[in-house]
C-alpha positions as CSV (number, residue, x, y, z in Angstrom):
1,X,72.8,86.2,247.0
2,X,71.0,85.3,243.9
3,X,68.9,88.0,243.7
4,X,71.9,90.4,244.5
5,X,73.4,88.8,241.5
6,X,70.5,89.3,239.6
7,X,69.7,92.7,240.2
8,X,73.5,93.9,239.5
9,X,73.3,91.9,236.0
10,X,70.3,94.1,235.1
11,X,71.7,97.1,236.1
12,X,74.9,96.1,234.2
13,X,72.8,95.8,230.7
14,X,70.4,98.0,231.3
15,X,73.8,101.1,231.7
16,X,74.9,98.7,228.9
17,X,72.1,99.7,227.0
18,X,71.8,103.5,228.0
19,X,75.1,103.8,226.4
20,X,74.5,101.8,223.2
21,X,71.3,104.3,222.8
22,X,73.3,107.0,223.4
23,X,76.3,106.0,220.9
24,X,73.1,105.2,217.8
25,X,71.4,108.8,219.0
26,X,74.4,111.1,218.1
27,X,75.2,108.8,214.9
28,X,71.3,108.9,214.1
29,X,71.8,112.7,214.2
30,X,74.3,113.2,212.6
31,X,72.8,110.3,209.3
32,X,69.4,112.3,209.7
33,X,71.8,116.3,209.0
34,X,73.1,114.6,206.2
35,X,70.2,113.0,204.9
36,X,68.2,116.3,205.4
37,X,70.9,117.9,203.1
38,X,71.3,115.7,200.6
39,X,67.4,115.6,200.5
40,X,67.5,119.6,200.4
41,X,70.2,119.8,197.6
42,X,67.6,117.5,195.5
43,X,64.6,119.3,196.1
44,X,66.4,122.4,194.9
45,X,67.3,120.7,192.0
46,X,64.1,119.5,191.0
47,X,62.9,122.7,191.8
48,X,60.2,121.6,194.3
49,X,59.4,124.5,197.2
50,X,61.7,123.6,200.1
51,X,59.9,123.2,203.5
52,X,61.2,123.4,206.8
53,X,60.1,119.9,207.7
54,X,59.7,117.2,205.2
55,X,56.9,114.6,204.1
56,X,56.9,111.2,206.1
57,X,57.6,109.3,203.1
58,X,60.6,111.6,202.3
59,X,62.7,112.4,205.5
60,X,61.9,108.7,207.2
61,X,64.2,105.6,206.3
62,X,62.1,103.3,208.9
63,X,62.3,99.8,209.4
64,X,59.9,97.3,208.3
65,X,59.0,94.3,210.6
66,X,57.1,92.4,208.0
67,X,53.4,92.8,210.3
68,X,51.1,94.8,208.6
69,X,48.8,95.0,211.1
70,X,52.0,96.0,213.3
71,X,53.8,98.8,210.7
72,X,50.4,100.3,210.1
73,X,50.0,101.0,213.6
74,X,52.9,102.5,214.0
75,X,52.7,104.5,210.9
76,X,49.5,105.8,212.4
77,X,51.0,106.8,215.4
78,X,53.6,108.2,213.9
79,X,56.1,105.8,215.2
80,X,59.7,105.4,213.2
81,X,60.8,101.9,214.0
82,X,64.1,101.9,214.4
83,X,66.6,99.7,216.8
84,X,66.6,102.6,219.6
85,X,62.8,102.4,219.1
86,X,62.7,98.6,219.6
87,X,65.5,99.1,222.5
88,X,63.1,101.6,224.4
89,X,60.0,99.5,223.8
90,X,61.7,96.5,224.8
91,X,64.1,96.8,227.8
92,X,61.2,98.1,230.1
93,X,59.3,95.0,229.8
94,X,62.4,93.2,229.9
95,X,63.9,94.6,232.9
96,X,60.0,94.2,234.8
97,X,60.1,90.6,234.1
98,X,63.5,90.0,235.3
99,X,62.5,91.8,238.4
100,X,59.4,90.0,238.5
101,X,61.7,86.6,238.6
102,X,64.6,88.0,240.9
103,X,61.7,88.5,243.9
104,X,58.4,86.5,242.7
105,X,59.9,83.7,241.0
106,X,59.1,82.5,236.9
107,X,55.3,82.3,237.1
108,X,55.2,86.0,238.4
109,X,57.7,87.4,235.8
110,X,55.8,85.6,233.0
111,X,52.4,87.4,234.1
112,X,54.9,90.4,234.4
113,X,55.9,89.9,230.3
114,X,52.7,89.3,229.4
115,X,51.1,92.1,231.3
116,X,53.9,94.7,230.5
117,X,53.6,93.6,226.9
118,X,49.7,94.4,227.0
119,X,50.7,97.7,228.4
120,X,52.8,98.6,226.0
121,X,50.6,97.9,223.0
122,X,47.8,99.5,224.0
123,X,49.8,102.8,224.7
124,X,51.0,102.8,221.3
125,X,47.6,102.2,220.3
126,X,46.1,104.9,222.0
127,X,48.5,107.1,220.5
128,X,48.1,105.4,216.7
129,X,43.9,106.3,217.6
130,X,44.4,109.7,218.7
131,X,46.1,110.6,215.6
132,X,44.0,109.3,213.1
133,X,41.0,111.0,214.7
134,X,42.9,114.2,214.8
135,X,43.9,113.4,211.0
136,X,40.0,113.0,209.6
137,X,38.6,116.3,212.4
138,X,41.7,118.2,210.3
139,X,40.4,116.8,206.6
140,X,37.3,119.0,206.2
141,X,39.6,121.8,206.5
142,X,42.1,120.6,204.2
143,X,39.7,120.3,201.4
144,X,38.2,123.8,202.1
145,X,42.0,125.0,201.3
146,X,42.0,122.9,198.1
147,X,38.1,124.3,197.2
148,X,39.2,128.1,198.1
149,X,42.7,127.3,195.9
150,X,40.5,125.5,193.0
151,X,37.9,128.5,192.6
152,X,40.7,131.1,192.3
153,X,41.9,129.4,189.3
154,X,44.8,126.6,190.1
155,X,44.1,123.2,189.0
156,X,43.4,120.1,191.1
157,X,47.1,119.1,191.6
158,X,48.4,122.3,192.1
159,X,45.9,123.2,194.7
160,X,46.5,119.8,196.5
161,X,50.2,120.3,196.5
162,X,49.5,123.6,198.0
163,X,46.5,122.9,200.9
164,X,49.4,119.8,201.7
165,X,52.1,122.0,202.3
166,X,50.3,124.7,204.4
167,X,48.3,121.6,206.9
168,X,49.2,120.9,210.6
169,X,50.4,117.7,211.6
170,X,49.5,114.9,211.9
171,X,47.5,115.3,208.7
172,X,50.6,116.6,207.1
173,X,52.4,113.5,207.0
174,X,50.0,111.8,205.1
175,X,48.7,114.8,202.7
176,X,52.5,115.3,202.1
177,X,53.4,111.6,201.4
178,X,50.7,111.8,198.3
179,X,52.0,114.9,197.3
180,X,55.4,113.6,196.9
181,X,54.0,110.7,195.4
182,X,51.9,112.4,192.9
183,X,55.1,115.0,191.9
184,X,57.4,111.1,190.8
185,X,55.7,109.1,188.6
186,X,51.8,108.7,190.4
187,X,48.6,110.3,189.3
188,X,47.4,112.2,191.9
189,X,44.4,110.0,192.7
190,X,46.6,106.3,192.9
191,X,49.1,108.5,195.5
192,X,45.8,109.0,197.5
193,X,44.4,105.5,197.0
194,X,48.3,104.2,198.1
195,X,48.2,106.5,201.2
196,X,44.9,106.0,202.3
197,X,45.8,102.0,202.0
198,X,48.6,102.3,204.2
199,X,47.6,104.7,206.5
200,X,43.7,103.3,206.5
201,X,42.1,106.7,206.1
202,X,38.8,105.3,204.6
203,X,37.7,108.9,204.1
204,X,40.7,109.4,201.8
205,X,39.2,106.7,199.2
206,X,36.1,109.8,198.4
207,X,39.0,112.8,198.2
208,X,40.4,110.4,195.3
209,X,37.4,109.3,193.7
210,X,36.5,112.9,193.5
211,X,40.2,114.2,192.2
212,X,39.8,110.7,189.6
213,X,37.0,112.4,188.2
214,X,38.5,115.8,188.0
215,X,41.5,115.4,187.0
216,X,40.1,112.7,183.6
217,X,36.6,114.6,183.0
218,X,36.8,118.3,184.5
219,X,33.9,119.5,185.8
220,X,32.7,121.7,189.4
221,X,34.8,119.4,191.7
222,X,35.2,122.2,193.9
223,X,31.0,121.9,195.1
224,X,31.9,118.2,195.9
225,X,34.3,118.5,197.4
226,X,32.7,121.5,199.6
227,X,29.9,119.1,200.4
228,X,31.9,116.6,201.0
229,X,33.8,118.8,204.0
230,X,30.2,119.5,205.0
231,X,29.3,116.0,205.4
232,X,32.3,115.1,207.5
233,X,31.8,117.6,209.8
234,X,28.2,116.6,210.0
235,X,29.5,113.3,210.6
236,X,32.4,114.1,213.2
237,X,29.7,116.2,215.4
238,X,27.4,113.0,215.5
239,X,30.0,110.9,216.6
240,X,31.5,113.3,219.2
241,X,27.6,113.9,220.0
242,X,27.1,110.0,220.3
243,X,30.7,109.5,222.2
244,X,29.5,112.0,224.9
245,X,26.2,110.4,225.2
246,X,27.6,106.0,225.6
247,X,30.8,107.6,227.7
248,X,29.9,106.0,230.8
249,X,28.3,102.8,229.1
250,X,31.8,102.2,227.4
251,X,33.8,102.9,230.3
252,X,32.0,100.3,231.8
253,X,32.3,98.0,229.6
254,X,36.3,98.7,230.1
255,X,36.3,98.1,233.8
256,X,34.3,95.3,233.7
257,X,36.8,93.4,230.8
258,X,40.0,94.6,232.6
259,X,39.6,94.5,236.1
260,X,39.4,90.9,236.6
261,X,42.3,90.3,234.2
262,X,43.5,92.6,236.6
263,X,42.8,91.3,239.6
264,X,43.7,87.4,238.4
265,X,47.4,89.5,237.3
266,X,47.7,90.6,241.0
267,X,47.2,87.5,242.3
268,X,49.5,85.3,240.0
269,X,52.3,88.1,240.7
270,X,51.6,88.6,244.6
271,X,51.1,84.3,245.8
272,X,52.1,82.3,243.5
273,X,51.5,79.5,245.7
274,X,47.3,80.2,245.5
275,X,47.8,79.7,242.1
276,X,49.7,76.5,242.0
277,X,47.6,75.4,244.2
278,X,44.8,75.6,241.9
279,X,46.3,74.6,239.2
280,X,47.7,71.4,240.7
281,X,44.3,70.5,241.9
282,X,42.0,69.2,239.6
283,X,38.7,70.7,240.7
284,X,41.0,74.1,240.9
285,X,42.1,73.4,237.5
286,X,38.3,73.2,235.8
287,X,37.7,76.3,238.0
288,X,40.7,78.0,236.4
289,X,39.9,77.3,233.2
290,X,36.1,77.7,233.6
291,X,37.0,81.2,234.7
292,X,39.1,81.3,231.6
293,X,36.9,80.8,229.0
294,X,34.2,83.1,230.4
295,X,36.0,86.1,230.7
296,X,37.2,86.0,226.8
297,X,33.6,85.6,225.8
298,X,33.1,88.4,228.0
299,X,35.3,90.4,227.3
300,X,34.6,89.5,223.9
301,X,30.7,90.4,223.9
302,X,31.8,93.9,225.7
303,X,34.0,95.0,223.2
304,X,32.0,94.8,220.4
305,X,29.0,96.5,222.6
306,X,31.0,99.0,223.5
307,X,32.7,99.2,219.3
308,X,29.0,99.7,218.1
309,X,28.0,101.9,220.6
């Protein structure tokens, strides 16, 4: 009878929640047309080119959850945060846990959380890391575009706002947010210092240095920056080269850090009376804890072999 209870109180808020999504979806639309207008109406003022789809910085109003570490991963995925991104993110793991308790009882929905939680943090972080390594494989083209734009005659700024406007996402966003940066009250090189701070593009930090110098001293910046697209290529095709080469040592190293965290999951979720029943004993405890502490340091020592790898 409990459970029954239980299950038809989740599926109460979670068609509670459907609809509140729904209700903030067509009201987000209908902000983001007007904000898309009014955004339009000023770039045609200003006079600025009007693009179809506009700069990160510009056509976002996102959230802030006061984690740096946190925003900047999401920024680098690409992520808005907003409260039907939080709802999405949230009810899943909420709704496993409570299902989890309903059937399992409170030790299995509290390994449920916590292993949902996991789950859902590294998905978002494989999405922030695919991104940023398809953001620096796109930057030696970008500055090829600003070298080809430079030695036909434009200067530095106007060939950046130019190579911006014309690159593929996700390098857009980024390229785009300087560019709007640089056309309000930033020097070109601070809008690329800012953006390469926020969305930690160290490579960005040698575009600025480069466009620093050219914009205060003149000078061939197109050959630097030429060799400079050289170099990162050179770079990117050692690194794909030396990803091929360790794949299996670092998938490896994966399998052996999760699948005891895996298998210790299972077990917690599945009998929670083997656990308690080490837990309660006090050899079992030592053993638990034991088993603890070596699998961080474990896990530990194979993540930064497989990081330096």
């Amino acid at each position: 009878m409990l459970q029954a209870g239980v299950i038809g109180g989740l599926a109460l808020v979670l068609a509670l929640a459907a609809v509140l999504l729904w209700r903030h979806a067509n009201s987000g639309k209908r902000r983001a047309a007007s904000s898309a207008f009014l955004e339009d109406q000023l770039r045609r003022s200003r006079g600025a080119p009007v693009s179809g789809k506009l700069p990160f910085a510009q056509g976002a109003r996102a959230l802030r959850s006061g984690f740096s570490r946190w925003d900047m991963l999401l920024l680098q995925g690409g992520v808005r945060q907003s409260p039907g991104f939080y709802a999405r993110l949230i009810l899943p793991i909420v709704a496993g846990a409570l299902l989890a308790w309903a059937f399992l009882g409170w030790l299995s929905a509290l390994v449920a959380l916590v292993l949902l939680s996991v789950f859902a943090y590294f998905l978002l972080w494989l999405r922030a890391d695919r991104r940023q390594r398809r953001r620096v494989s796109q930057l030696p083209a970008f500055l090829d575009n600003i070298v080809r734009l430079v030695t036909i005659g434009n200067s530095m700024a106007s060939a950046f706002q130019t190579a911006a406007a014309a690159t593929d996402e996700p390098l857009r966003e980024v390229v785009e947010t300087a560019a709007a940066l640089s056309r309000s009250a930033k020097e070109l090189d601070a809008a690329l210092v800012q953006v390469s701070r926020q969305y930690d593009m160290k490579e960005l930090y040698m575009v600025a240095a480069v466009v620093s110098v050219a914009l205060r001293f003149g000078g061939r910046s197109d050959q630097v920056l030429e060799r400079m697209a050289a170099f990162m290529r050179d770079i990117g095709q050692a690194r794909a080269e030396l990803s091929a080469s360790s794949a299996e040592i670092r998938l490896s190293a994966w399998i052996l850090a999760l699948l005891p965290l895996g298998i210790a999951g299972f077990i917690m979720v599945a009998n929670n009376d083997l656990f308690m029943g080490l837990w309660v004993d006090p050899l079992g405890f030592k053993m638990l804890m034991t088993a603890v502490c070596l699998q961080l340091g474990g896990s530990y020592i194979l993540y930064r072999m497989a990081k330096a790898i």
